[in-house]
ZAVEXTI-902134 format. One record per residue (C-alpha): residue number from 0; residue in three letters; y, z, x. Coordinates in nm, 4 decimals. Layout:
// residues N
+-----+---------+----------+----------+----------+
| num | residuo |       py |       pz |       px |
+-----+---------+----------+----------+----------+
| NUM |     ala |        Y |        Z |        X |
...
+-----+---------+----------+----------+----------+
This chain:
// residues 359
+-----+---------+----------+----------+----------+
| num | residuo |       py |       pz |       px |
+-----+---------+----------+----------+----------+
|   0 |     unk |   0.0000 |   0.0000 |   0.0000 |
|   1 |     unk |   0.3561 |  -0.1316 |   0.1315 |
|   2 |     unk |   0.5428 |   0.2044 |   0.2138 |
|   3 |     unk |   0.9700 |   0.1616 |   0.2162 |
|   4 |     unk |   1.2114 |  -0.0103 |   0.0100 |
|   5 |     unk |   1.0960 |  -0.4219 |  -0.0577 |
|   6 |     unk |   1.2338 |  -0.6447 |   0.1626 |
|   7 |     unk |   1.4517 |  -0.9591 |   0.0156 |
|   8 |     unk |   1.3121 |  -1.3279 |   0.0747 |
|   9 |     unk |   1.5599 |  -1.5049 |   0.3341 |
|  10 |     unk |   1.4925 |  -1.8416 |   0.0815 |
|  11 |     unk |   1.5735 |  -2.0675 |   0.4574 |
|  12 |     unk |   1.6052 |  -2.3975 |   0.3556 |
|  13 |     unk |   1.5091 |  -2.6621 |   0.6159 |
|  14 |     unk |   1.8304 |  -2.7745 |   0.7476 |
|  15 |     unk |   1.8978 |  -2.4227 |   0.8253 |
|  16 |     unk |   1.5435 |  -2.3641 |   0.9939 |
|  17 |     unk |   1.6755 |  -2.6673 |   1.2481 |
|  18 |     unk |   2.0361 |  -2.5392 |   1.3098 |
|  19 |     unk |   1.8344 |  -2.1840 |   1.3788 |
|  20 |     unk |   1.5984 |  -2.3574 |   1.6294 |
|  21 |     unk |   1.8847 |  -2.4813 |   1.7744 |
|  22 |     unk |   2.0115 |  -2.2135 |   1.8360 |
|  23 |     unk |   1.7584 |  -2.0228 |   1.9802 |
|  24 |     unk |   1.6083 |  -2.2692 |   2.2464 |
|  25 |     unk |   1.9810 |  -2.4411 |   2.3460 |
|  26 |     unk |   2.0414 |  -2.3539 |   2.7160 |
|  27 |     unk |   2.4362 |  -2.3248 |   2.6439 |
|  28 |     unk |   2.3845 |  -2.0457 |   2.3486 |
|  29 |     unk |   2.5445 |  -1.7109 |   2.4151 |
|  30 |     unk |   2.2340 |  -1.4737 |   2.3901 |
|  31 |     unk |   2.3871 |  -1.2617 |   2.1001 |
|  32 |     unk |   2.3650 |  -1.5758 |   1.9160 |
|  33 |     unk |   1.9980 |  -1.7057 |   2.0202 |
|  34 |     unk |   1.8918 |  -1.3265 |   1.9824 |
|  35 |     unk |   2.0267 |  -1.3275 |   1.6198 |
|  36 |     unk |   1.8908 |  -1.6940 |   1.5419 |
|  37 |     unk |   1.5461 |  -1.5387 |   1.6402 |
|  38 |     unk |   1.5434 |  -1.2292 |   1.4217 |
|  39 |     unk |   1.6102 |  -1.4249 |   1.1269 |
|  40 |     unk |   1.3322 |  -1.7491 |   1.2127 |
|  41 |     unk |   1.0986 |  -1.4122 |   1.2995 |
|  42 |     unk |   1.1683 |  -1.2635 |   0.9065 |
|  43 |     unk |   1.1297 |  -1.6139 |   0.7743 |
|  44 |     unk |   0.7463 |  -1.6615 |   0.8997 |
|  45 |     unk |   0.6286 |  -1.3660 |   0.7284 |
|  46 |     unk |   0.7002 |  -1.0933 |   0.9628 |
|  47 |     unk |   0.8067 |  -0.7394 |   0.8727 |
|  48 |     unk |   1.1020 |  -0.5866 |   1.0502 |
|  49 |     unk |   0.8833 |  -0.3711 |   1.2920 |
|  50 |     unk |   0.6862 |  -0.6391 |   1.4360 |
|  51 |     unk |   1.0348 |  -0.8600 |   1.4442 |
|  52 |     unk |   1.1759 |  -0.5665 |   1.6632 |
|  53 |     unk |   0.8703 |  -0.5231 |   1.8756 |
|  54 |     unk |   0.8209 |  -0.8453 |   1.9580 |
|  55 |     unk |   1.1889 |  -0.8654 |   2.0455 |
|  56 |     unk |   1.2085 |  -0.6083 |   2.1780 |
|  57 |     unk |   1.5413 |  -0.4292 |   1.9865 |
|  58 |     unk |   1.5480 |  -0.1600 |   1.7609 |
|  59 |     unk |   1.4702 |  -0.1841 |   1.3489 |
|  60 |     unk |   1.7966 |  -0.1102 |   1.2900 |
|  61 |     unk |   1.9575 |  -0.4332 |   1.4293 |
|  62 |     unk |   1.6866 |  -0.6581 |   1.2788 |
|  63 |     unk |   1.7591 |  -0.5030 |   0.9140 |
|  64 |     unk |   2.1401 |  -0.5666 |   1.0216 |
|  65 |     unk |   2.1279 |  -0.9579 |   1.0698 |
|  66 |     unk |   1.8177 |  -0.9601 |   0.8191 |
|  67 |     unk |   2.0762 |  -0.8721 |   0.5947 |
|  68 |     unk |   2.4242 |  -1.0219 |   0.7249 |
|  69 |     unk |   2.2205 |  -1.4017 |   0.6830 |
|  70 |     unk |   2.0976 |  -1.3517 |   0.3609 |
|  71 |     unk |   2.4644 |  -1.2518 |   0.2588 |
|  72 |     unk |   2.6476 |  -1.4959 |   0.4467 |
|  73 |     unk |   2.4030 |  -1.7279 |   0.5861 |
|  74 |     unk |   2.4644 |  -1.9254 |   0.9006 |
|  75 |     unk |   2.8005 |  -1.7503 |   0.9228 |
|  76 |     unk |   2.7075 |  -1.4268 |   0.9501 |
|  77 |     unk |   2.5419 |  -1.4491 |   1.2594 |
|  78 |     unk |   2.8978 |  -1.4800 |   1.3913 |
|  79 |     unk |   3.0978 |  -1.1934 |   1.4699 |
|  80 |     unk |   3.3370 |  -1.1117 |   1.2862 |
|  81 |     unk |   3.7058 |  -1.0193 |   1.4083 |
|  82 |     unk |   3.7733 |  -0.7294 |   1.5800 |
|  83 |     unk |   4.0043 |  -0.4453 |   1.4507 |
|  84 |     unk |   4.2942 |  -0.3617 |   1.6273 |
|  85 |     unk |   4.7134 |  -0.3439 |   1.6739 |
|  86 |     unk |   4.8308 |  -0.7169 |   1.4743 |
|  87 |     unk |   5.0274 |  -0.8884 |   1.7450 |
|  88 |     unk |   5.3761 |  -0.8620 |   1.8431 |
|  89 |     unk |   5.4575 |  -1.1893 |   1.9586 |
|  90 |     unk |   5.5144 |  -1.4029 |   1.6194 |
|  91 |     unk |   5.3935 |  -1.8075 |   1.6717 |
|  92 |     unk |   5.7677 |  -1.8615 |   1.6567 |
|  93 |     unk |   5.8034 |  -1.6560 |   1.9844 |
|  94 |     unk |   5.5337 |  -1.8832 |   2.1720 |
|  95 |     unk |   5.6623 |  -2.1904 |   2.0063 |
|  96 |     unk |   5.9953 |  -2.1363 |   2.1706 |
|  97 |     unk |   5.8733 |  -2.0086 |   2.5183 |
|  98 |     unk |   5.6646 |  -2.3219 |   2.5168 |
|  99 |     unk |   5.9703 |  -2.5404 |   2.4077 |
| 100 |     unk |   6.1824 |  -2.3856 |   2.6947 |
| 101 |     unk |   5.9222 |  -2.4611 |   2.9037 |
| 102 |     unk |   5.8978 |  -2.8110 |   2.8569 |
| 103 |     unk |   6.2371 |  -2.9566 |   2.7643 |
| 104 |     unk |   6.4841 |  -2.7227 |   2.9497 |
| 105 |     unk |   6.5414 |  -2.5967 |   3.3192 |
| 106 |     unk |   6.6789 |  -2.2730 |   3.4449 |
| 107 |     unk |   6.9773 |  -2.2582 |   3.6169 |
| 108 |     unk |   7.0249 |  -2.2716 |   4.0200 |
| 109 |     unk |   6.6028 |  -2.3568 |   4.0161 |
| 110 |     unk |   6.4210 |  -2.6313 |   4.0226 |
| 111 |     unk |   6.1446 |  -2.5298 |   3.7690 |
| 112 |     unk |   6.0336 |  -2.1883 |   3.5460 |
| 113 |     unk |   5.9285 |  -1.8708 |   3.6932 |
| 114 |     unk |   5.6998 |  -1.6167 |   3.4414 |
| 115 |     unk |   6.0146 |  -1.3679 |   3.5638 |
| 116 |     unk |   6.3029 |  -1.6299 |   3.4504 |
| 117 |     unk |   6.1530 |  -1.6985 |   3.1506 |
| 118 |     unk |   6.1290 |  -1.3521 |   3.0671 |
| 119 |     unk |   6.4378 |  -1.2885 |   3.1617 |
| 120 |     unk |   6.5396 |  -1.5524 |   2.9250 |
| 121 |     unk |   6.3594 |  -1.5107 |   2.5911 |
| 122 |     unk |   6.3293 |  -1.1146 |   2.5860 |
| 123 |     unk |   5.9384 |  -1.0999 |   2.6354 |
| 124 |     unk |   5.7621 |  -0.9149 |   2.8963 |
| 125 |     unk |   5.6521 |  -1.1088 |   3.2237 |
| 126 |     unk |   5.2617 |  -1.0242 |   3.1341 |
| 127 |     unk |   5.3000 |  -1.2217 |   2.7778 |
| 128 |     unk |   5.4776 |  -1.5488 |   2.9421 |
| 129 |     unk |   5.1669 |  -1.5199 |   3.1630 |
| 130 |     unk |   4.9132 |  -1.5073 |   2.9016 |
| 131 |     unk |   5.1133 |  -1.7747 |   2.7103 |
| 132 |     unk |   5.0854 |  -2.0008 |   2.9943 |
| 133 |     unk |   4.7986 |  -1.9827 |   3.0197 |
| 134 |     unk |   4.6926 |  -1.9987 |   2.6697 |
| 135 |     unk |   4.8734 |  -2.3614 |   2.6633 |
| 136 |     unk |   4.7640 |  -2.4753 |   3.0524 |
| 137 |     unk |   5.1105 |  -2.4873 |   3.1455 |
| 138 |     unk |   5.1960 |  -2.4666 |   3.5687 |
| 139 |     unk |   5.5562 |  -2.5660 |   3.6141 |
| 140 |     unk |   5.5410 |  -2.4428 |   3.9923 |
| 141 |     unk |   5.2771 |  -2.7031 |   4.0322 |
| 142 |     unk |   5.4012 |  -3.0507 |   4.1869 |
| 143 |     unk |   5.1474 |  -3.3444 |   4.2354 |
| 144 |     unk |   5.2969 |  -3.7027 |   4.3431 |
| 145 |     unk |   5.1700 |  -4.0382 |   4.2735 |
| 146 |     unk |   5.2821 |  -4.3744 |   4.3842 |
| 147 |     unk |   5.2804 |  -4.7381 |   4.2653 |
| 148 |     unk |   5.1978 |  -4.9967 |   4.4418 |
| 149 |     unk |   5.4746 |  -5.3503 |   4.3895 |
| 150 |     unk |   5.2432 |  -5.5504 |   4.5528 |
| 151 |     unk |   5.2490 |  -5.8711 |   4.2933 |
| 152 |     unk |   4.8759 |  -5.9280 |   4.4132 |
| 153 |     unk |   4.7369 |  -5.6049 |   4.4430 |
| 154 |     unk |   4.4843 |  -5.6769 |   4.1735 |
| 155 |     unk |   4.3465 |  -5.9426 |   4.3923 |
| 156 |     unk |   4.3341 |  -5.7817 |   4.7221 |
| 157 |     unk |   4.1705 |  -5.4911 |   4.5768 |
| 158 |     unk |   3.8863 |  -5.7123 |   4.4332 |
| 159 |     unk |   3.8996 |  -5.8991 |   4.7825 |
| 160 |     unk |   3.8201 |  -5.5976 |   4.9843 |
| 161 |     unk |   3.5935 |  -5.4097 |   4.7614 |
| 162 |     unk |   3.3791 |  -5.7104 |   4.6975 |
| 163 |     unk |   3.3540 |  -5.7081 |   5.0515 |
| 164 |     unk |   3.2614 |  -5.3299 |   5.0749 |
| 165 |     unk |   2.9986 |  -5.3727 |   4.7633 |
| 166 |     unk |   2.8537 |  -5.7187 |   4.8446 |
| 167 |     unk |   2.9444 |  -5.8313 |   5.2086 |
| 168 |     unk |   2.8892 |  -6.2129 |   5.3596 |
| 169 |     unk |   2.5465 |  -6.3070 |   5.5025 |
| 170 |     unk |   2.5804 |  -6.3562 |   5.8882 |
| 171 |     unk |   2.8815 |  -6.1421 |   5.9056 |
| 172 |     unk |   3.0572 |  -5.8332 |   6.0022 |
| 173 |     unk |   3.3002 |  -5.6304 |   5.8367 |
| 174 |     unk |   3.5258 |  -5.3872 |   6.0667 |
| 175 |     unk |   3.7923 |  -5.1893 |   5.9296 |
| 176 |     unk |   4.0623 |  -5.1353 |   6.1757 |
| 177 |     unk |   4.3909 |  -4.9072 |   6.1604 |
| 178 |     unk |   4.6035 |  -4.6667 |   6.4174 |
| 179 |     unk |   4.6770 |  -4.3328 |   6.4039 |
| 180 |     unk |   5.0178 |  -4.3469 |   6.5961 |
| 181 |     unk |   5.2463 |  -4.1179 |   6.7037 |
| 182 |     unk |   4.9701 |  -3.8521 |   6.7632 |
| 183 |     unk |   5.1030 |  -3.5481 |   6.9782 |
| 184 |     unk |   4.9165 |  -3.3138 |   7.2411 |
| 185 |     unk |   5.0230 |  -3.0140 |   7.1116 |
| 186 |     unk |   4.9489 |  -2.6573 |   7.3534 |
| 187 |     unk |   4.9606 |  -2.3588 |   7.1733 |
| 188 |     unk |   5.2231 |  -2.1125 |   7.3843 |
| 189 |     unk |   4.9524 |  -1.8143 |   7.3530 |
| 190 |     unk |   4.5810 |  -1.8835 |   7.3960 |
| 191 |     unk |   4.3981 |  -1.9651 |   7.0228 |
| 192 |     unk |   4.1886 |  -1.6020 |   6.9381 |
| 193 |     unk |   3.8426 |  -1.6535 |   6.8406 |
| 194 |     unk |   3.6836 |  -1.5954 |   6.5127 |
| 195 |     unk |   3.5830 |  -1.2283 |   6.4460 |
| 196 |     unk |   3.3745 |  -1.0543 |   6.1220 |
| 197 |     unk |   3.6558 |  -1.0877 |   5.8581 |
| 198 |     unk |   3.9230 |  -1.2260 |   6.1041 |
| 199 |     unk |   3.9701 |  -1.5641 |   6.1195 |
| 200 |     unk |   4.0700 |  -1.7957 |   6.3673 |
| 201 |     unk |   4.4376 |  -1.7100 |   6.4944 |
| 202 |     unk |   4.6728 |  -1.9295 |   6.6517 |
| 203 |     unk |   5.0424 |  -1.9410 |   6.7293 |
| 204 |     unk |   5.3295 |  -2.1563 |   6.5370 |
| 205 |     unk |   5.5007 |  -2.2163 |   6.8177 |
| 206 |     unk |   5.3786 |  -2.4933 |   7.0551 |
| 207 |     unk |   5.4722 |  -2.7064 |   7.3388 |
| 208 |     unk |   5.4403 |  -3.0870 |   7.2936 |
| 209 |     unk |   5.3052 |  -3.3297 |   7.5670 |
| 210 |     unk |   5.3991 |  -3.6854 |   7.4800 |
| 211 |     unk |   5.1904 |  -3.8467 |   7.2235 |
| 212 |     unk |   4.9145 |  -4.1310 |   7.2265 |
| 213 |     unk |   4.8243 |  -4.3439 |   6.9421 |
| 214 |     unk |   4.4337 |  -4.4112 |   6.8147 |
| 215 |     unk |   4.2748 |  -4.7781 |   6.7582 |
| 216 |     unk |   3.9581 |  -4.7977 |   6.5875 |
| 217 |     unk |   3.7157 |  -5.0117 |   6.3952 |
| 218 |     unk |   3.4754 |  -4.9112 |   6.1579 |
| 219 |     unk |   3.1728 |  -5.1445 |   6.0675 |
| 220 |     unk |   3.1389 |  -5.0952 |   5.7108 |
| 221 |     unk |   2.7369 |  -5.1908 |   5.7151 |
| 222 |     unk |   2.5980 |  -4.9810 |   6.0536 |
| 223 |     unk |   2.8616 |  -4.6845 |   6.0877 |
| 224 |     unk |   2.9626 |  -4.8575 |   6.4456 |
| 225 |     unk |   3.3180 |  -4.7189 |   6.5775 |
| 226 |     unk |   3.5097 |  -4.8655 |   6.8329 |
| 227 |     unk |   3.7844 |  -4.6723 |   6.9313 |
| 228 |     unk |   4.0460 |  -4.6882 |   7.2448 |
| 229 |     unk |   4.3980 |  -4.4791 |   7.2719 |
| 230 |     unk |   4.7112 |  -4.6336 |   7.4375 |
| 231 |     unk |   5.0311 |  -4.4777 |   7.4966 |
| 232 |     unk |   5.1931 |  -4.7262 |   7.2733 |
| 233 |     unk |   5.1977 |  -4.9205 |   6.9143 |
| 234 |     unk |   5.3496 |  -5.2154 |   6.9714 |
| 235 |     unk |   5.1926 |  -5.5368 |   6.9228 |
| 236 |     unk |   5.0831 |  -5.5819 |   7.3028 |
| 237 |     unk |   4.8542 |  -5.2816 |   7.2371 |
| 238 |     unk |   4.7213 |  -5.4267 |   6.9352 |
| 239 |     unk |   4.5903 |  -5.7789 |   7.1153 |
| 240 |     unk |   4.4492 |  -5.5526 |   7.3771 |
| 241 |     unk |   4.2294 |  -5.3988 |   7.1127 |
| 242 |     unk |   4.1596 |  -5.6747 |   6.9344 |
| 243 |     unk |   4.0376 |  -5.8083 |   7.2693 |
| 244 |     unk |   3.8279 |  -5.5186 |   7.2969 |
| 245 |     unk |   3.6631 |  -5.6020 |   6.9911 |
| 246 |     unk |   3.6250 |  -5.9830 |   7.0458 |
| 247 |     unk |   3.4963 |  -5.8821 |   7.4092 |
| 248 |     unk |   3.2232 |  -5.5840 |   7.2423 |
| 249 |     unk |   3.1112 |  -5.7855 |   6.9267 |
| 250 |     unk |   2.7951 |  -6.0600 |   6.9237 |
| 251 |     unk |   2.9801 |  -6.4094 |   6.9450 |
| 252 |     unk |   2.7096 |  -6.5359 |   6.6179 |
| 253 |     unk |   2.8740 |  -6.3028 |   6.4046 |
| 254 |     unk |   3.1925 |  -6.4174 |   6.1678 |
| 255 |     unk |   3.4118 |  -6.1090 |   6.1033 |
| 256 |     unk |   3.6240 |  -6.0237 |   5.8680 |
| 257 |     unk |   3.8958 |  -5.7551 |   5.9458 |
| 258 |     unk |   4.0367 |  -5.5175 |   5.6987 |
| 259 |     unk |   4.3785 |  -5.3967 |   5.8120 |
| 260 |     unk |   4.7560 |  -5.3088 |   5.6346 |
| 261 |     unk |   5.0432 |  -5.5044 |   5.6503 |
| 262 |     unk |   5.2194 |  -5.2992 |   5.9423 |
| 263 |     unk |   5.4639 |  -5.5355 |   6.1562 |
| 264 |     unk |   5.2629 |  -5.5364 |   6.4334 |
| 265 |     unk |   4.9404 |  -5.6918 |   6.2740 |
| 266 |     unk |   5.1930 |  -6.0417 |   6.1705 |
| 267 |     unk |   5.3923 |  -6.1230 |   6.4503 |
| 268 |     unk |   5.3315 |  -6.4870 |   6.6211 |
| 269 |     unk |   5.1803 |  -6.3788 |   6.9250 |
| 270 |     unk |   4.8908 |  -6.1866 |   6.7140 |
| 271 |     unk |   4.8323 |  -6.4893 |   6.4266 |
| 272 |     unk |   4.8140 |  -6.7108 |   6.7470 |
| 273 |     unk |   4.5273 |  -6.4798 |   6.8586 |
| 274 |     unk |   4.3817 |  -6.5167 |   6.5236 |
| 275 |     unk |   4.4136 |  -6.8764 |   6.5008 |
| 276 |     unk |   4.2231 |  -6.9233 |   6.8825 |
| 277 |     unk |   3.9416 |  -6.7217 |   6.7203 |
| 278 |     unk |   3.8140 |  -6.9489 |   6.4265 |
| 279 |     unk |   3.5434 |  -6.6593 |   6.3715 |
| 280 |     unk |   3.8019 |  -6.4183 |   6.2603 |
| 281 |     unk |   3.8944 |  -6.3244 |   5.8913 |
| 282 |     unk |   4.1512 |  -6.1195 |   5.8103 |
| 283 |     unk |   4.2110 |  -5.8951 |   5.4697 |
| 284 |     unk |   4.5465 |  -5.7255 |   5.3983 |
| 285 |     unk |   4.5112 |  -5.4178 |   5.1612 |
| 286 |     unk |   4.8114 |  -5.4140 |   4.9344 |
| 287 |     unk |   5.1820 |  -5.2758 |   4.9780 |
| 288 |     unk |   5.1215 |  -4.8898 |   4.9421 |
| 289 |     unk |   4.7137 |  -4.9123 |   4.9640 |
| 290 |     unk |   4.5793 |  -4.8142 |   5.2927 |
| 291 |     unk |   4.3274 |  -4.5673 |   5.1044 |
| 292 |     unk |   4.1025 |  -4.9066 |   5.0537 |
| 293 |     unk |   4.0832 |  -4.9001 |   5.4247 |
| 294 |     unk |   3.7684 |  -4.6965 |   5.5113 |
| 295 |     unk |   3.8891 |  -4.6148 |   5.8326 |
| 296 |     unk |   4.1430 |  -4.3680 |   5.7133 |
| 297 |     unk |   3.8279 |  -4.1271 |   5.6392 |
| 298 |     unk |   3.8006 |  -4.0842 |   6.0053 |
| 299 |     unk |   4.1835 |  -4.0150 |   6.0815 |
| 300 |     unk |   4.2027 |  -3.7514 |   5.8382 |
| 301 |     unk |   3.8155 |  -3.5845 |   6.0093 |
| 302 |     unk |   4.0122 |  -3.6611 |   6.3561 |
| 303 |     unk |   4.3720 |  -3.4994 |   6.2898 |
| 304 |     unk |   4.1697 |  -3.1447 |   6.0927 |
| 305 |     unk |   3.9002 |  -3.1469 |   6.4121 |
| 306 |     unk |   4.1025 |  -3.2041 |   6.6626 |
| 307 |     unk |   4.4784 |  -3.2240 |   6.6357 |
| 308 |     unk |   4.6074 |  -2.9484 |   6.3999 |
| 309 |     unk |   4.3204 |  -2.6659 |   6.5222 |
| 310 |     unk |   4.3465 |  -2.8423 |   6.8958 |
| 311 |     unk |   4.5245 |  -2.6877 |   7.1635 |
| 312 |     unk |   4.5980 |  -2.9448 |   7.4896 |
| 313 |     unk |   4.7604 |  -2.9441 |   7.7624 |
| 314 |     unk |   4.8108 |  -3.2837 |   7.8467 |
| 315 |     unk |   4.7588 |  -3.6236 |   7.6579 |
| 316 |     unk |   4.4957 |  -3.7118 |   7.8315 |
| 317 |     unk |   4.3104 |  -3.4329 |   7.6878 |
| 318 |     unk |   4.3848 |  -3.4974 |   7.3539 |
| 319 |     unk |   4.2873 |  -3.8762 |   7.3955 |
| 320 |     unk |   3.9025 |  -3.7648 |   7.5313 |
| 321 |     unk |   3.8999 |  -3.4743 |   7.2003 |
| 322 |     unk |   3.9833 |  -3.7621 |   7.0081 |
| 323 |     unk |   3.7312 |  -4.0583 |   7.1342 |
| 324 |     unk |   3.4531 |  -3.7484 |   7.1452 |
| 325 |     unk |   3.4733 |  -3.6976 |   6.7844 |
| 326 |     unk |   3.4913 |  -4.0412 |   6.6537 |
| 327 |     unk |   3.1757 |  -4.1062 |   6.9286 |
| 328 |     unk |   2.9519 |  -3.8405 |   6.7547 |
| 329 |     unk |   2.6527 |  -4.1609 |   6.8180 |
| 330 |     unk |   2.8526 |  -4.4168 |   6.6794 |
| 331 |     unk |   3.1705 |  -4.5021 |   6.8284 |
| 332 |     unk |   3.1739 |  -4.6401 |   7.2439 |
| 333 |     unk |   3.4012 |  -4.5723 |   7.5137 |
| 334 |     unk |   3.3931 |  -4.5800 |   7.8757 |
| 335 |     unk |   3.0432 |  -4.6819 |   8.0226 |
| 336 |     unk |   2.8754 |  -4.6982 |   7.7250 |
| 337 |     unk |   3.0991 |  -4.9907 |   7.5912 |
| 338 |     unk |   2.8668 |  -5.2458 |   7.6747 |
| 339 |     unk |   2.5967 |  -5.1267 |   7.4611 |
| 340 |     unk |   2.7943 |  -5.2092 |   7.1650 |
| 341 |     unk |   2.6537 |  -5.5477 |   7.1444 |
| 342 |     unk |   2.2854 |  -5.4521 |   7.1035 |
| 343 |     unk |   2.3481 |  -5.1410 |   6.9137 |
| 344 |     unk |   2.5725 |  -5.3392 |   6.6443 |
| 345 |     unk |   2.3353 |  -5.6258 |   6.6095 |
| 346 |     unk |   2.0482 |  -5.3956 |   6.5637 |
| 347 |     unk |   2.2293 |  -5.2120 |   6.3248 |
| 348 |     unk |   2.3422 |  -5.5381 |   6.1085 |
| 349 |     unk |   1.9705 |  -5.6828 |   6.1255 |
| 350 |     unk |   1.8076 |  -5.3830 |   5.9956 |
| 351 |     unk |   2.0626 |  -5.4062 |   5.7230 |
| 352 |     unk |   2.0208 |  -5.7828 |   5.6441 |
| 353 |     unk |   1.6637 |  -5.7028 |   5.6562 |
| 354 |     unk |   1.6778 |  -5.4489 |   5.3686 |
| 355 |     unk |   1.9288 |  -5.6203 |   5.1649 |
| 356 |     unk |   1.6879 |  -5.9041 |   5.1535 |
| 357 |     unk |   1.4443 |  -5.7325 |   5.1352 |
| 358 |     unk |   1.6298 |  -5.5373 |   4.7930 |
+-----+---------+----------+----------+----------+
């Protein structure tokens, strides 16, 4: 004989059997939820409130609770409901007109909103413009820039040189070359103090500069090749030296095709006369204002965080061998090793015509 008060039938209708499911096997439920969606599917197959609770492992006392807040309200009682507690001070016309200020107006002798100026300025405590804020995402002493490019062919160039990237010619190479000029041997006035247990590298602001060098290199897009040199200057007599460096390190079967900006020194006569006395050559300009298509740029910005702005050198010489070490690292040449290029680049672009026709 049943002993206690009857329990009510739940009467779950199908579509709410499948939002309960739901509920209780999604990976993205909040457990209150899933816990609460299984108490109620448990009561609906039969089971008393005991064995619901055992096999949950809760006490009878919540079971009987949701039991009873579904039956009532169905699906929405499973949700909680609002808290008690103080009714808010700030009225939606208050936040309506912080937001307002925030957008359309500026403070006086500032360039943008401070949570202590707008306080200042609608009455409200510097904690509530905070919250507000960040209610409505709003960062006014955030600044990003952006720039467009006026190039009138930039949508062509850009398919030019990523088609290039994504779907190269046969028989071909692809070098992206650029300079990082202007670079300067800077030596820290008071020796750089190691990394300690929750110290971290220290260095001084103040520096003393030794000249400065400028980087040439070329990246092959398909084998990860590098050839780099430094020279003193950037001037176009420096660049036909590198380019000669290229010519002179490169198989002669090869065409290539050279991705490079429009800086003044990569159009002057002397340069498109080089050009023109090399047949094999092929050169792509990146647009006015796009030298992020040029995959070279990657290793500048690894070169200037390795080795310029946490380097300490006492002479430019020094800074030119920190430099040409890094962008080595098994790919780029310099010194005695230059003519290995040759083999090591044609190896490289065979095992890669190999696979691609082989793909």
């Amino acid at each position: 004989m049943a002993i206690g008060r009857p329990t009510k039938p739940l009467n779950v209708t199908p579509q709410e059997k499948e939002k309960l499911s739901m509920l209780a096997r999604r990976p993205k439920s909040a457990q209150a939820i899933a816990m609460r969606a299984r108490i109620v599917l448990g009561c609906n197959d039969g089971l008393s409130n005991g064995e619901v609770a055992k096999r949950l492992r809760i006490t009878g006392a919540t079971v009987c609770k949701w039991r009873e807040r579904f039956r009532v309200k169905r699906l929405e009682g499973l949700l909680d409901e609002p808290r008690l507690g103080a009714p808010r001070s700030i009225t939606d016309a208050r936040v309506e007109e912080v937001i307002t200020k925030t957008l359309e107006s500026m403070p006086e002798n500032s360039t943008h909103w401070s949570t202590r100026l707008m306080a200042q300025k609608t009455g409200l405590s510097q904690t509530a413009i905070v919250r507000i804020w960040r209610a409505f995402g709003l960062q006014p002493h955030r600044v990003e820039n952006f720039k467009f490019s006026k190039d009138p062919q930039f949508v062509e160039k850009v398919r030019d040189i990523v088609g290039l990237y994504l779907n190269p010619p046969d028989r071909a190479m692809v070098l992206c070359v650029d300079e990082k000029s202007q670079v300067q041997p800077l030596n820290r006035t008071q020796p750089i103090l190691p990394l300690a247990p929750g110290v971290p590298v220290r260095q001084s602001h103040d520096y003393e500069r030794h000249g400065v060098t400028s980087l040439f290199a070329a990246l092959d897009v398909a084998s990860g090749v590098t050839i780099s040199s430094c020279y003193r200057g950037h001037r176009h007599q420096e660049f036909l030296r590198f380019l000669n460096e290229i010519d002179a390190n490169l198989p002669g079967s090869f065409d290539v095709h050279l991705v490079m900006d429009n800086y003044g020194t990569h159009k002057v006569n002397k340069v498109r006369t080089w050009l023109a006395r090399h047949p094999r050559y092929h050169v792509h300009f990146t647009p006015t204002s796009g030298s992020w298509l040029n995959l070279v740029e990657r290793l500048f910005a690894a070169v200037t965080e390795r080795c310029v702005r946490r380097g300490s050198h006492t002479t430019v010489r020094a800074l030119e061998k920190a430099m040409l070490d890094y962008s080595d690292r098994g790919r780029a040449i310099d010194g005695a090793r230059r003519g290995t290029l040759a083999t090591r680049s044609a190896c490289a672009n065979a095992c890669w015509w190999r696979n691609r026709s082989a793909g």
